[in-house]
C-alpha positions as CSV (number, residue, x, y, z in Angstrom):
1,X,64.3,128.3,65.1
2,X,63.4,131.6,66.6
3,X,64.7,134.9,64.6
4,X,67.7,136.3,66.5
5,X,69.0,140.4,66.4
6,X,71.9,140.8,64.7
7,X,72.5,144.3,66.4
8,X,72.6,143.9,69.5
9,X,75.9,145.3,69.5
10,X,74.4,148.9,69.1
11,X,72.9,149.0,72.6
12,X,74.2,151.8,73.8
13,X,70.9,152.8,76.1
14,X,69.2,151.0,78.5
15,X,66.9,152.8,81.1
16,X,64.2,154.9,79.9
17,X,64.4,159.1,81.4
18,X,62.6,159.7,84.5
19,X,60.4,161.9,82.6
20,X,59.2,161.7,78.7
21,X,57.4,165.2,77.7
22,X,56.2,162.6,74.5
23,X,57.7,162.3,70.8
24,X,60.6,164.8,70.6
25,X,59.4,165.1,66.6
26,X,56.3,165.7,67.6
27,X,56.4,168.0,69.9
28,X,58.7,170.2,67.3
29,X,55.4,170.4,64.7
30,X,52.8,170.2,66.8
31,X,51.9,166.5,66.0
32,X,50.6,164.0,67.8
33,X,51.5,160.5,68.8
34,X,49.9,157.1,70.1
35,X,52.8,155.0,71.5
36,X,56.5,156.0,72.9
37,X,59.7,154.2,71.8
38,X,63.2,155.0,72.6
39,X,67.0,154.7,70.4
40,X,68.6,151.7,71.8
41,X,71.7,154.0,70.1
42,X,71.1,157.0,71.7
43,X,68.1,157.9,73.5
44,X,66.0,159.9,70.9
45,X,61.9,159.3,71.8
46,X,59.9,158.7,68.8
47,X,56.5,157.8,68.2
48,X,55.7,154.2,67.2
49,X,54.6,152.7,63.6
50,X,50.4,153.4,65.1
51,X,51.6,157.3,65.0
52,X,50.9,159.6,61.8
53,X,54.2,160.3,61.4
54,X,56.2,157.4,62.4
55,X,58.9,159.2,64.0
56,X,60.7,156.2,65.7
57,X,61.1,154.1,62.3
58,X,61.8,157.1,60.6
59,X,64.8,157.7,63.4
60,X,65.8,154.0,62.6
61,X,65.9,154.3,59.1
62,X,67.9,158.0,59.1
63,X,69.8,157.6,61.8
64,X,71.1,153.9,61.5
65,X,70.0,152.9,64.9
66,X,68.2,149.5,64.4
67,X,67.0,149.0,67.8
68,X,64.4,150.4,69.9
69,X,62.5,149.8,73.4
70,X,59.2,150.7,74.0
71,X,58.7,154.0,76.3
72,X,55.4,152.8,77.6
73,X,55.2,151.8,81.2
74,X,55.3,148.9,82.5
75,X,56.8,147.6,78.9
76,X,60.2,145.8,78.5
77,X,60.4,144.5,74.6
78,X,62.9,146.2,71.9
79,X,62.6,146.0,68.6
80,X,65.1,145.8,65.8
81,X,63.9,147.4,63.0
82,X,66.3,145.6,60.3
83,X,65.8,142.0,61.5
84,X,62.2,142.3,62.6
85,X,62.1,141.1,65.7
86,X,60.8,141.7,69.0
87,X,62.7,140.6,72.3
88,X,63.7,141.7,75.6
89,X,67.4,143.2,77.0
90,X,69.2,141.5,80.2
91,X,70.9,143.9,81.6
């Protein structure tokens, strides 16, 4: 059986901005960042899990948003945090 999202529910956001200066966390201290992800609740860009700071997860964790989609182009997948598990969004 493949693992199913149990918060789906919480997709408020779908499309990515038009334009992504890079972490929003990041760019507050001066860090840097190696991938983009984006709240599925509300739109905050964090860096991924690669990142020294871990901003996305971090968001997840804080913020009670389970779910977030890749920012990098060309990339489709969400992932929820709690259930750990990768898929993609129908819209």
């Amino acid at each position: 059986m493949d693992p199913i999202c149990t918060h789906t529910g919480s997709i408020t956001v779908l499309d990515l901005p038009e334009e992504i200066p890079g972490c929003e966390d990041c760019l507050a201290i001066g860090g840097r960042w190696v991938h983009l992800r984006m709240c599925q609740s509300c739109g905050h860009i964090g860096c991924c899990d690669s990142s020294p700071h871990r901003h996305a997860s971090a968001h997840a964790r804080d913020g009670q948003h389970p779910i977030a989609r890749s920012a990098e182009p060309g990339e489709d997948w969400s992932w929820c945090y709690i259930d750990q598990v990768a898929f993609v969004v129908k819209g």
